[in-house]
PyMOL Python script that loads the backbone (N, CA, C, O; Angstrom):
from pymol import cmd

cmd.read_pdbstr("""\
ATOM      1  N   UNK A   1     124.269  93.198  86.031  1.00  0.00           N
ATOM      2  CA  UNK A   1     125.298  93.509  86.990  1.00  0.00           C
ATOM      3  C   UNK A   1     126.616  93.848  86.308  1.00  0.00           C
ATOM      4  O   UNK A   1     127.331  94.648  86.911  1.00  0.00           O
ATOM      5  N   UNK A   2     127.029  93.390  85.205  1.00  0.00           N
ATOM      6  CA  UNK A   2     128.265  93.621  84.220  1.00  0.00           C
ATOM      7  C   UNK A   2     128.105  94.880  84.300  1.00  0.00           C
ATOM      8  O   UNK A   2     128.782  95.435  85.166  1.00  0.00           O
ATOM      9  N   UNK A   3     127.247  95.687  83.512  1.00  0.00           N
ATOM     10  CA  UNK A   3     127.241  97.133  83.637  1.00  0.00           C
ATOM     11  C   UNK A   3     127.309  98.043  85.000  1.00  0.00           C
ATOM     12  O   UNK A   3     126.990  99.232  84.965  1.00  0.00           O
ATOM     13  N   UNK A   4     127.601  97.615  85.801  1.00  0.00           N
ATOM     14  CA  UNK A   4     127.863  98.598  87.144  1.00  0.00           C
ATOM     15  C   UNK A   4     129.117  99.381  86.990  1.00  0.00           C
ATOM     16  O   UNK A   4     130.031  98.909  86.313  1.00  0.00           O
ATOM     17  N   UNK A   5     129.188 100.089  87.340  1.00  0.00           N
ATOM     18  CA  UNK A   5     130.801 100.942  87.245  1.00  0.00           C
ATOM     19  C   UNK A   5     131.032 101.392  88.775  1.00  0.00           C
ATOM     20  O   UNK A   5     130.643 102.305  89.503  1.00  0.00           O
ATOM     21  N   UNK A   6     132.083  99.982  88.900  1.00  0.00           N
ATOM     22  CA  UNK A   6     132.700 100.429  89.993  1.00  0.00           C
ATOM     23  C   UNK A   6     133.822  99.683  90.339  1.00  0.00           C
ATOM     24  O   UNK A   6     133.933  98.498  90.025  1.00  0.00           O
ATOM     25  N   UNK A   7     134.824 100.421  91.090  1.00  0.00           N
ATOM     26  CA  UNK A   7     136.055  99.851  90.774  1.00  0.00           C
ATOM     27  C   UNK A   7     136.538  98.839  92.004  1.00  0.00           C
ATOM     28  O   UNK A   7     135.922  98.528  93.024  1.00  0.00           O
ATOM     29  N   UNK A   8     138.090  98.366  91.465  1.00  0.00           N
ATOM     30  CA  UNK A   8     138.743  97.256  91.946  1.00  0.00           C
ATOM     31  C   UNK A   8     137.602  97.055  93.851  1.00  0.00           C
ATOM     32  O   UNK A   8     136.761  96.264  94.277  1.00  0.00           O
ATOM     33  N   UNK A   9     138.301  98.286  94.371  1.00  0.00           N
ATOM     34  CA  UNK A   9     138.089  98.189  96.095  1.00  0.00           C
ATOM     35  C   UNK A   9     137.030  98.120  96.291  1.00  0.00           C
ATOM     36  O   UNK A   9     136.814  97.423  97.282  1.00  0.00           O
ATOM     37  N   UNK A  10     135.734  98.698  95.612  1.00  0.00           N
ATOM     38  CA  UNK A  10     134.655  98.935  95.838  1.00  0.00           C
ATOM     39  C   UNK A  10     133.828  97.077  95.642  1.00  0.00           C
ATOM     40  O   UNK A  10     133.094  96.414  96.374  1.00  0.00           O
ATOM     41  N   UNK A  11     134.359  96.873  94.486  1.00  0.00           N
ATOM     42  CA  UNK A  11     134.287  95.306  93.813  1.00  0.00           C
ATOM     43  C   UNK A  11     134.297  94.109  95.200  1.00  0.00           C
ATOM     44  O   UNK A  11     133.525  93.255  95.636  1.00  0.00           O
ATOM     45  N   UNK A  12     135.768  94.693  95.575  1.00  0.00           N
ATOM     46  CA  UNK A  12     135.919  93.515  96.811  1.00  0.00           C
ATOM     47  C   UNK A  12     135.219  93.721  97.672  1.00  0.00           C
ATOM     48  O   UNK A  12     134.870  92.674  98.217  1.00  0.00           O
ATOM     49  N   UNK A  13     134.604  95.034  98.317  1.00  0.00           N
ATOM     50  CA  UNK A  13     133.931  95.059  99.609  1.00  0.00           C
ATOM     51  C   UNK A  13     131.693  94.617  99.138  1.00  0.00           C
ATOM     52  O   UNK A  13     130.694  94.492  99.846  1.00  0.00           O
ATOM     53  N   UNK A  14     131.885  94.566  98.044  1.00  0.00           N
ATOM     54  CA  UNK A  14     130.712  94.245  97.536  1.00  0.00           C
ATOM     55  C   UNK A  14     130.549  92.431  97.489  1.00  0.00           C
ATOM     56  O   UNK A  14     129.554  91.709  97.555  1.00  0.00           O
ATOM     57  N   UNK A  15     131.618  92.211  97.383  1.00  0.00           N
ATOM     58  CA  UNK A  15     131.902  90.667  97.140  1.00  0.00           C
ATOM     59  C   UNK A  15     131.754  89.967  98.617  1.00  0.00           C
ATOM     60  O   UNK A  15     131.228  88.904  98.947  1.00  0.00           O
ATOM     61  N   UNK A  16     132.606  91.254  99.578  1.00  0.00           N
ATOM     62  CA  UNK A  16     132.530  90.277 100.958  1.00  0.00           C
ATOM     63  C   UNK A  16     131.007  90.178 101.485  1.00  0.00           C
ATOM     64  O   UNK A  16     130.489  89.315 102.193  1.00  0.00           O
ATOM     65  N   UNK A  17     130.275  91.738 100.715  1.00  0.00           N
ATOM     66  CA  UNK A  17     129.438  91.291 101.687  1.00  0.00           C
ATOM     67  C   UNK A  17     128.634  90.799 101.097  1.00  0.00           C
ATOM     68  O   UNK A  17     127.576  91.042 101.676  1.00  0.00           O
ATOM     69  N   UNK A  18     128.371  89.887  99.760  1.00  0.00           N
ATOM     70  CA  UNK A  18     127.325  88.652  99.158  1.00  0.00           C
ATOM     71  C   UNK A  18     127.855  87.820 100.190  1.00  0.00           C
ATOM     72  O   UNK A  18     127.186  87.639 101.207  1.00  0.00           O
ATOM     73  N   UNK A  19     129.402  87.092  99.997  1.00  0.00           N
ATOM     74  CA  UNK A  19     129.790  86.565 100.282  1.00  0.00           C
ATOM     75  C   UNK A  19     129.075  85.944 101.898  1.00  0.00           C
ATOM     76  O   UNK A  19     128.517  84.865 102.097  1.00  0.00           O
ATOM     77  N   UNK A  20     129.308  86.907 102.736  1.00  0.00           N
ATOM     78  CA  UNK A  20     128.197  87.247 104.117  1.00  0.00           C
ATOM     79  C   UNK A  20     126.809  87.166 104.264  1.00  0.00           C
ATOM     80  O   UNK A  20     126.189  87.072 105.323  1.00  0.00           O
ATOM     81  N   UNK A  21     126.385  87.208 103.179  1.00  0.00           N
ATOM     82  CA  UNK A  21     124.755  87.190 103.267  1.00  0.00           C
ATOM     83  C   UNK A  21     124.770  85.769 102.223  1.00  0.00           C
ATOM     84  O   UNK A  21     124.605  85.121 103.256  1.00  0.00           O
ATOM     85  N   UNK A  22     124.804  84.989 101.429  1.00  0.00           N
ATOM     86  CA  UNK A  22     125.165  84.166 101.230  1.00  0.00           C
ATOM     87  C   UNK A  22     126.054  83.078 101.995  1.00  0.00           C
ATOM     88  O   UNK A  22     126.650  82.201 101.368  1.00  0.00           O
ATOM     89  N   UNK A  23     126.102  83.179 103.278  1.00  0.00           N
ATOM     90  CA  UNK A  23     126.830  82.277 104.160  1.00  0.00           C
ATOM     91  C   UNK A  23     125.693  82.576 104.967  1.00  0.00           C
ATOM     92  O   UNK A  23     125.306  81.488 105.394  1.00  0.00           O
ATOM     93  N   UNK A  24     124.647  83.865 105.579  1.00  0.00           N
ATOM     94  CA  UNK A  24     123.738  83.819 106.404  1.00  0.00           C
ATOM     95  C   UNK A  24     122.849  82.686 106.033  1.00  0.00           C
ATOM     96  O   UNK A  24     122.472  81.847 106.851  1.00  0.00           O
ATOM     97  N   UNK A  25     122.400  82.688 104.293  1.00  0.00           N
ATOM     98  CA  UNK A  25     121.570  81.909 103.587  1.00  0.00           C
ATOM     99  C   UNK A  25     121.712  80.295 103.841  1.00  0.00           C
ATOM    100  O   UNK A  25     120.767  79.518 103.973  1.00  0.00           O
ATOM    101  N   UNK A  26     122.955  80.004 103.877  1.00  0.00           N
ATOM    102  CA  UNK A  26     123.371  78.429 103.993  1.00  0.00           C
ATOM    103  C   UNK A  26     122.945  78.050 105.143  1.00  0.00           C
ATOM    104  O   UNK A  26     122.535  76.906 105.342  1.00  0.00           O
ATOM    105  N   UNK A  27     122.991  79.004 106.076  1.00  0.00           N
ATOM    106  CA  UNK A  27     123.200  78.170 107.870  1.00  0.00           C
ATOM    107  C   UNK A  27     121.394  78.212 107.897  1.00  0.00           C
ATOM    108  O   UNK A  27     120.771  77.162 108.058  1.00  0.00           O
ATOM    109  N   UNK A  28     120.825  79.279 107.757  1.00  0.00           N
ATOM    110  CA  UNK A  28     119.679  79.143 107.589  1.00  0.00           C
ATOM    111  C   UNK A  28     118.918  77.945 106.564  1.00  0.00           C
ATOM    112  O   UNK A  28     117.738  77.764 106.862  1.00  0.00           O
ATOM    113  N   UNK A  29     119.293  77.337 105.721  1.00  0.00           N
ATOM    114  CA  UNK A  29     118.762  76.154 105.159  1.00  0.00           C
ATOM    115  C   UNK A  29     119.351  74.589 105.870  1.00  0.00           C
ATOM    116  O   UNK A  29     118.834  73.475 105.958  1.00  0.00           O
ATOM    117  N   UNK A  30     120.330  75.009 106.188  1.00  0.00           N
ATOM    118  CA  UNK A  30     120.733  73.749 107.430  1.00  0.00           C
ATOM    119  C   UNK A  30     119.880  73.696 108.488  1.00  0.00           C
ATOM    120  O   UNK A  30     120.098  72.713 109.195  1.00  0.00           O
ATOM    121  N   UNK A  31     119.064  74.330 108.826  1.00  0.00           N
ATOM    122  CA  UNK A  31     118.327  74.087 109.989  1.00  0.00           C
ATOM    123  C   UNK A  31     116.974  73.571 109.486  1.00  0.00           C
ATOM    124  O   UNK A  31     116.254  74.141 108.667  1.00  0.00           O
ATOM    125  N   UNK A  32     116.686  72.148 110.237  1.00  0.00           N
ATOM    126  CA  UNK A  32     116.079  71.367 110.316  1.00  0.00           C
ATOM    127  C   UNK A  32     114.407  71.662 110.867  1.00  0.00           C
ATOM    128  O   UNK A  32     114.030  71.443 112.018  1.00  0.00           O
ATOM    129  N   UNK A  33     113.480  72.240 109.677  1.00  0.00           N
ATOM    130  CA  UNK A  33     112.279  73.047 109.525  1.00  0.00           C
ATOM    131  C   UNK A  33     110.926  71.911 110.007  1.00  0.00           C
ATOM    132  O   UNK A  33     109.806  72.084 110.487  1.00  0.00           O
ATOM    133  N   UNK A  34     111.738  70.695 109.580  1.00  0.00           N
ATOM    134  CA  UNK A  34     110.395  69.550 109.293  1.00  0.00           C
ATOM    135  C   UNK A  34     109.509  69.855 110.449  1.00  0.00           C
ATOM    136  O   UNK A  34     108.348  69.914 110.043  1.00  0.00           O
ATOM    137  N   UNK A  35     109.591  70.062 111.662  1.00  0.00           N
ATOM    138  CA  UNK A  35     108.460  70.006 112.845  1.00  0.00           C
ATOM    139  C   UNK A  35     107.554  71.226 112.967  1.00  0.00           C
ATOM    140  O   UNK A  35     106.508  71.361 113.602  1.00  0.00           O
ATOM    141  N   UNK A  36     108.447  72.362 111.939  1.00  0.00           N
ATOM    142  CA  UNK A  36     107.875  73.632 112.292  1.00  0.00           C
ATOM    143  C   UNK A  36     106.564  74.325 111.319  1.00  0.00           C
ATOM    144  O   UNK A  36     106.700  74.981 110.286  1.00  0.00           O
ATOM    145  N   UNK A  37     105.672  74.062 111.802  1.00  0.00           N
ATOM    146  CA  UNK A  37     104.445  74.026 111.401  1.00  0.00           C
ATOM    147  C   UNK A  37     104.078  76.124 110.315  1.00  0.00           C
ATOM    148  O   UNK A  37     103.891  77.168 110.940  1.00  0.00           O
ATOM    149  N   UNK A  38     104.097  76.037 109.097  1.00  0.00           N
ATOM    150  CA  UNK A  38     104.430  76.888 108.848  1.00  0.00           C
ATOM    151  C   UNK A  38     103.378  78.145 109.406  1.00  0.00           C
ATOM    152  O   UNK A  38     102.421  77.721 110.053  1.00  0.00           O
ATOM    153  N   UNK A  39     103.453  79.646 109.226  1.00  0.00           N
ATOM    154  CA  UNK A  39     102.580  80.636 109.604  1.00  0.00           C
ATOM    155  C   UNK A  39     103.126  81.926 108.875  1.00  0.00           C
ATOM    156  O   UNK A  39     104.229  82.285 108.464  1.00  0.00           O
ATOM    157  N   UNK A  40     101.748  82.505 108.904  1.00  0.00           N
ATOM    158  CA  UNK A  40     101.656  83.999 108.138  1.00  0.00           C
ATOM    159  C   UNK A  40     102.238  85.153 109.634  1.00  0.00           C
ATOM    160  O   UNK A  40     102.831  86.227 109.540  1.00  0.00           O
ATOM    161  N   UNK A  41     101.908  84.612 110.572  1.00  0.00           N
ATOM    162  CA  UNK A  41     102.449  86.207 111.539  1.00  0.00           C
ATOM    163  C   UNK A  41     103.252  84.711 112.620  1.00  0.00           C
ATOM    164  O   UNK A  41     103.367  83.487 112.559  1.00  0.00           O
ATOM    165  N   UNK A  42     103.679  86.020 113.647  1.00  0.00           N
ATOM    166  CA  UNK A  42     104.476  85.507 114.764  1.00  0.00           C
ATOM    167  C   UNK A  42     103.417  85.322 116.026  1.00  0.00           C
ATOM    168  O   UNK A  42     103.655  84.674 117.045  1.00  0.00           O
ATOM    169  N   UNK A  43     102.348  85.946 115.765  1.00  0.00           N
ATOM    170  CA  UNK A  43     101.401  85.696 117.230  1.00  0.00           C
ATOM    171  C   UNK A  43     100.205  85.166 116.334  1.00  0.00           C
ATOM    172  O   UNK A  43      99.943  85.689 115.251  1.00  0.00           O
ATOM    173  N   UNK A  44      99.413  83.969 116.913  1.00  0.00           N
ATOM    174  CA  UNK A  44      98.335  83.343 116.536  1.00  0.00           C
ATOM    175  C   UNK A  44      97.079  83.924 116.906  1.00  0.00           C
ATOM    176  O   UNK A  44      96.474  83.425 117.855  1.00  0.00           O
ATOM    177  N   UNK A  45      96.636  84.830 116.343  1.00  0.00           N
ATOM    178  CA  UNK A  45      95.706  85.919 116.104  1.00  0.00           C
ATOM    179  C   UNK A  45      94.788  85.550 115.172  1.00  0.00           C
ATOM    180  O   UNK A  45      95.245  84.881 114.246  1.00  0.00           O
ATOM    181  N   UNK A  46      93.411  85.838 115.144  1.00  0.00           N
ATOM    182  CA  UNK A  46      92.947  86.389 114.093  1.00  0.00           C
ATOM    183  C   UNK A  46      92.171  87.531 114.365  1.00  0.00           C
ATOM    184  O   UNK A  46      91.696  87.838 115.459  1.00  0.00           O
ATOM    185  N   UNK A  47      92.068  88.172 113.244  1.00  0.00           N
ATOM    186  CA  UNK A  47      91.131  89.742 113.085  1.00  0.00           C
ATOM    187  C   UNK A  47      89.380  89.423 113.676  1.00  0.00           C
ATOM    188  O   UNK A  47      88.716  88.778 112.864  1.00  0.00           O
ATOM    189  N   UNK A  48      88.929  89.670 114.480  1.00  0.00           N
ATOM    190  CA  UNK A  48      87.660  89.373 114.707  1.00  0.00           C
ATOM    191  C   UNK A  48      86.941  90.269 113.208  1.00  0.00           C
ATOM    192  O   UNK A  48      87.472  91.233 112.656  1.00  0.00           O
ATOM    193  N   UNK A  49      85.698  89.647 112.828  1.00  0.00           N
ATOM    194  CA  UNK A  49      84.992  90.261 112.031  1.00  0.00           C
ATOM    195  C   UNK A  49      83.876  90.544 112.153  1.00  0.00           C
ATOM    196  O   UNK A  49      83.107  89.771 112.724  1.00  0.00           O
ATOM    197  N   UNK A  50      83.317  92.167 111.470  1.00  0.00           N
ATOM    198  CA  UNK A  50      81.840  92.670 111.847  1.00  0.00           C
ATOM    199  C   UNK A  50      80.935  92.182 110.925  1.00  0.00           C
ATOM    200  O   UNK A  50      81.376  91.603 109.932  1.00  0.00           O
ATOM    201  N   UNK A  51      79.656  92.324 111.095  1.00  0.00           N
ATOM    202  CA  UNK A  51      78.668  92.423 110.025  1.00  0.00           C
ATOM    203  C   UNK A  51      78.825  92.928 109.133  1.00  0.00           C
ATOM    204  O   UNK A  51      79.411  93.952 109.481  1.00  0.00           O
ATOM    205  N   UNK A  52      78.663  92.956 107.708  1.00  0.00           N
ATOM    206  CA  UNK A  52      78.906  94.431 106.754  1.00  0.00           C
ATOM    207  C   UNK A  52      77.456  94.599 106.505  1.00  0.00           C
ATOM    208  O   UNK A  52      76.664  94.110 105.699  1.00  0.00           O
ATOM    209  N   UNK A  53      77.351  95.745 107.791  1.00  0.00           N
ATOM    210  CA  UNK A  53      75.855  96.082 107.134  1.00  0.00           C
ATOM    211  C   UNK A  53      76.202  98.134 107.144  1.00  0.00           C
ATOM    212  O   UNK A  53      77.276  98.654 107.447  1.00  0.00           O
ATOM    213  N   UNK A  54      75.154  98.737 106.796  1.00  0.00           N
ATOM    214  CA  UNK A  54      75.566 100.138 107.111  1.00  0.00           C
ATOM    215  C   UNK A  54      75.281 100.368 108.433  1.00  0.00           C
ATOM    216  O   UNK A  54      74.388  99.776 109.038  1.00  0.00           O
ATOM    217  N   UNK A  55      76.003 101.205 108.909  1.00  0.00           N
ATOM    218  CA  UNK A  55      76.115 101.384 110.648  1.00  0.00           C
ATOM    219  C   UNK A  55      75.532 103.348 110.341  1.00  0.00           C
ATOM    220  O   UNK A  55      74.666 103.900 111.021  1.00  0.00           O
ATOM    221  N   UNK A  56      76.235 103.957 109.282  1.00  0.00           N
ATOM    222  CA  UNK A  56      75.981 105.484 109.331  1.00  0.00           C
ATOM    223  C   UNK A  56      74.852 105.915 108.905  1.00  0.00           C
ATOM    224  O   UNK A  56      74.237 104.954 108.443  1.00  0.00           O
ATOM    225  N   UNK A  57      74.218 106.931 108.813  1.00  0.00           N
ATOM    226  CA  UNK A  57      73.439 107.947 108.177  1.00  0.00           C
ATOM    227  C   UNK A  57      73.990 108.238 106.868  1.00  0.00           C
ATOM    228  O   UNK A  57      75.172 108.573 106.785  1.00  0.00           O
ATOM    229  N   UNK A  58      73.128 108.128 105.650  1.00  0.00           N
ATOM    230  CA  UNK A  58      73.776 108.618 104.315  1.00  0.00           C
ATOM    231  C   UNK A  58      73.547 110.317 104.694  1.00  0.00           C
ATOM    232  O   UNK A  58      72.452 110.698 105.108  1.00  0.00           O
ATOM    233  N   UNK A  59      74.853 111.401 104.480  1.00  0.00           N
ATOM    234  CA  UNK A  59      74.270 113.183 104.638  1.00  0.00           C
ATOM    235  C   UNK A  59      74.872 113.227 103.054  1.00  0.00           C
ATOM    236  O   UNK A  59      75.201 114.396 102.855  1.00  0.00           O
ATOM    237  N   UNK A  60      75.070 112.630 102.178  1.00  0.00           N
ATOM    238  CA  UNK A  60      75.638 112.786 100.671  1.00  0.00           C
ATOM    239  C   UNK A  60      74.251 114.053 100.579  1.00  0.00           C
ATOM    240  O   UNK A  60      74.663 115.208 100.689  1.00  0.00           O
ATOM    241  N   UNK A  61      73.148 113.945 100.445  1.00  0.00           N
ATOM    242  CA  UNK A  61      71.917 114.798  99.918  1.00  0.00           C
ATOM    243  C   UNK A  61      71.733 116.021 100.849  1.00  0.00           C
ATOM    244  O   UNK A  61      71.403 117.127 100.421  1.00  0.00           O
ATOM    245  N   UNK A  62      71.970 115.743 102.156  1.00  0.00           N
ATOM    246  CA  UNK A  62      71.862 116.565 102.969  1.00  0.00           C
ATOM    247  C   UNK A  62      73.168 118.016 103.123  1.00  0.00           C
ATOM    248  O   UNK A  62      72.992 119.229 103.233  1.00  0.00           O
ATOM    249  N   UNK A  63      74.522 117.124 103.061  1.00  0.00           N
ATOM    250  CA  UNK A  63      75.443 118.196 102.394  1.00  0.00           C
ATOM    251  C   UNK A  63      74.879 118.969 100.931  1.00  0.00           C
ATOM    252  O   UNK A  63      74.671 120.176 101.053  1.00  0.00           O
ATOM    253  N   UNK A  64      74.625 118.375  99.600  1.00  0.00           N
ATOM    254  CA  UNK A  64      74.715 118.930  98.564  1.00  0.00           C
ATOM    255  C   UNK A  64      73.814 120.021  98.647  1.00  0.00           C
ATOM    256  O   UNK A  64      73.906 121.087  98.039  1.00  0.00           O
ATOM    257  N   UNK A  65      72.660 119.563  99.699  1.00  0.00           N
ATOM    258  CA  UNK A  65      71.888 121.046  99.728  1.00  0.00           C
ATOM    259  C   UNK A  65      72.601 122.417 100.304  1.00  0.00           C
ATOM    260  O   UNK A  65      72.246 123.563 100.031  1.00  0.00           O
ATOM    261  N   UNK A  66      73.608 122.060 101.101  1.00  0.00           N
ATOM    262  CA  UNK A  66      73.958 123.702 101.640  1.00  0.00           C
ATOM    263  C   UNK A  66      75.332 124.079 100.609  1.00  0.00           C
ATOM    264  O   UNK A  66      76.158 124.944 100.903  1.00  0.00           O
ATOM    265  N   UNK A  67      75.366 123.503  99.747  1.00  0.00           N
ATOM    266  CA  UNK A  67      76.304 124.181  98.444  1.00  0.00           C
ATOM    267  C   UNK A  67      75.366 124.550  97.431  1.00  0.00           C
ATOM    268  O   UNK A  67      74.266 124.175  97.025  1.00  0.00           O
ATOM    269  N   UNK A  68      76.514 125.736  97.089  1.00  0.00           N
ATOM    270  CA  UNK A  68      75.510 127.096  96.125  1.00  0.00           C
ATOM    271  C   UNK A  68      75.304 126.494  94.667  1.00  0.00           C
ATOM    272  O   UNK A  68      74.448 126.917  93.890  1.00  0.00           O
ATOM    273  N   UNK A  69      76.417 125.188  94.311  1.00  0.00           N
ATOM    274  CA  UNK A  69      76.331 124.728  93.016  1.00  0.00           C
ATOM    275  C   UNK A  69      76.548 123.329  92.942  1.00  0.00           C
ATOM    276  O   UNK A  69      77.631 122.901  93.340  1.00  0.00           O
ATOM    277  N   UNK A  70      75.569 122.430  92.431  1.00  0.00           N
ATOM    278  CA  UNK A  70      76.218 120.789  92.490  1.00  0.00           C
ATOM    279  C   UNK A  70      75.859 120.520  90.973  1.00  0.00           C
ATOM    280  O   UNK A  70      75.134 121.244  90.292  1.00  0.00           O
ATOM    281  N   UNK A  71      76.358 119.598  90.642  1.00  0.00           N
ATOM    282  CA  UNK A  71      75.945 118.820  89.463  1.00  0.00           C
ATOM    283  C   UNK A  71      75.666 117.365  89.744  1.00  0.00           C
ATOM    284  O   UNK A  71      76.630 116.766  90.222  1.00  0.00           O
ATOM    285  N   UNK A  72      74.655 116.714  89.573  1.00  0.00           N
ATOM    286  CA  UNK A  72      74.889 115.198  90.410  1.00  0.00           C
ATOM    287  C   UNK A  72      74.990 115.147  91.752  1.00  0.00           C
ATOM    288  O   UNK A  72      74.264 115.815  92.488  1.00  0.00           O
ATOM    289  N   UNK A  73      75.864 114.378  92.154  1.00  0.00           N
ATOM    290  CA  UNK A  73      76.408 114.223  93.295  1.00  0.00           C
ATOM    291  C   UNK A  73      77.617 114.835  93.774  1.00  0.00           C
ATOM    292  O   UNK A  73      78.071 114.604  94.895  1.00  0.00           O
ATOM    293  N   UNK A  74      78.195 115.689  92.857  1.00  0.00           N
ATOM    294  CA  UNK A  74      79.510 116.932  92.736  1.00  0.00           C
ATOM    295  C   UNK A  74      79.409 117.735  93.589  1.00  0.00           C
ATOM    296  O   UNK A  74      78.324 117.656  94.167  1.00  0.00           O
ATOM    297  N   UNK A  75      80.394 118.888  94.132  1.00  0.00           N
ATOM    298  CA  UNK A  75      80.181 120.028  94.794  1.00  0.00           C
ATOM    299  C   UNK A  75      80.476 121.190  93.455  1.00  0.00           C
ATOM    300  O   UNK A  75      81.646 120.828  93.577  1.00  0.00           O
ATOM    301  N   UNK A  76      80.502 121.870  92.706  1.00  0.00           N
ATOM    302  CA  UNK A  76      80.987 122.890  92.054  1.00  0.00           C
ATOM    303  C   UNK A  76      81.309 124.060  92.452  1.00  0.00           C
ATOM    304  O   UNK A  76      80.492 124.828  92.960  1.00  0.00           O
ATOM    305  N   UNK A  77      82.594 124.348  92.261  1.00  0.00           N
ATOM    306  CA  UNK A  77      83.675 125.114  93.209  1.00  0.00           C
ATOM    307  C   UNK A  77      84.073 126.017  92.030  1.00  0.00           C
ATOM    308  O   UNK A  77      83.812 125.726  90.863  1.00  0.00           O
ATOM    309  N   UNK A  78      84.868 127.380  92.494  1.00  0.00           N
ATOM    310  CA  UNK A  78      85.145 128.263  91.330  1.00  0.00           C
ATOM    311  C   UNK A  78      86.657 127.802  91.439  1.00  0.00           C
ATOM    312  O   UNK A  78      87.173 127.260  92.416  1.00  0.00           O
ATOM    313  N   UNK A  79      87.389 128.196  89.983  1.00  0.00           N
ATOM    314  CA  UNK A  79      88.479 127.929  89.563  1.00  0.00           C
ATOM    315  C   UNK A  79      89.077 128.778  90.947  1.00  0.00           C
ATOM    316  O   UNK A  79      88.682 129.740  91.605  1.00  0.00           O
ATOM    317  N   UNK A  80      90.406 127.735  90.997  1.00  0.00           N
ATOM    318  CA  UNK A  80      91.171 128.033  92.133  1.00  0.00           C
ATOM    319  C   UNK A  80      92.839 128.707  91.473  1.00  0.00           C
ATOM    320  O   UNK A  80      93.272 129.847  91.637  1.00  0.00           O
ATOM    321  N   UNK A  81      93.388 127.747  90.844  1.00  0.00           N
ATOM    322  CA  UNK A  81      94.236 127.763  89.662  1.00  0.00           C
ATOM    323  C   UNK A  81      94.159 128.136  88.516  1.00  0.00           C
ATOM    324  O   UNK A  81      93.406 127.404  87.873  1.00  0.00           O
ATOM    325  N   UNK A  82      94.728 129.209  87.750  1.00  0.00           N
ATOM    326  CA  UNK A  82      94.319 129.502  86.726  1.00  0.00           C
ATOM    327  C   UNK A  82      95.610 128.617  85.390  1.00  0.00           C
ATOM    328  O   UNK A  82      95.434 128.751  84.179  1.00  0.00           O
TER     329      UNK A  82
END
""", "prot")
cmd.dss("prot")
cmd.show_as("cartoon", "prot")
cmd.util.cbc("prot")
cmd.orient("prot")
């Protein structure tokens, strides 16, 4: 922070506003947390979850056949960019 370059006025209005957010910080640790049971979100949710099984059709083989060039599992395309 030493290395910042910026001057006198700029200095003070940077100061008020730590100063301000550092006074938000205090009032917020004054308040008395002990009953409040902690949490990851604001609504008590959870994500329902599926099976992980496959639900699709593999077409990986079925595409590569209607291209004019594959290597593997590749499509081979002509230079676009030279």
């Amino acid at each position: 922070l030493a290395r910042i370059n910026i001057n006198e006025n700029e200095a003070k209005k940077v100061s008020e506003k730590l100063e301000g957010i550092l006074g938000l910080i205090d009032q917020m640790t004054e308040v008395n947390t002990d009953s409040i049971e902690p949490m990851a979100h604001a609504l008590d949710i959870t994500q329902p979850l599926r099976e992980d099984k496959v639900t699709e059709v593999d077409m990986r083989e079925k595409s590569l056949k209607l291209s004019n060039e594959t290597d593997q599992s590749l499509f081979i395309v002509p230079r676009v960019i030279e």
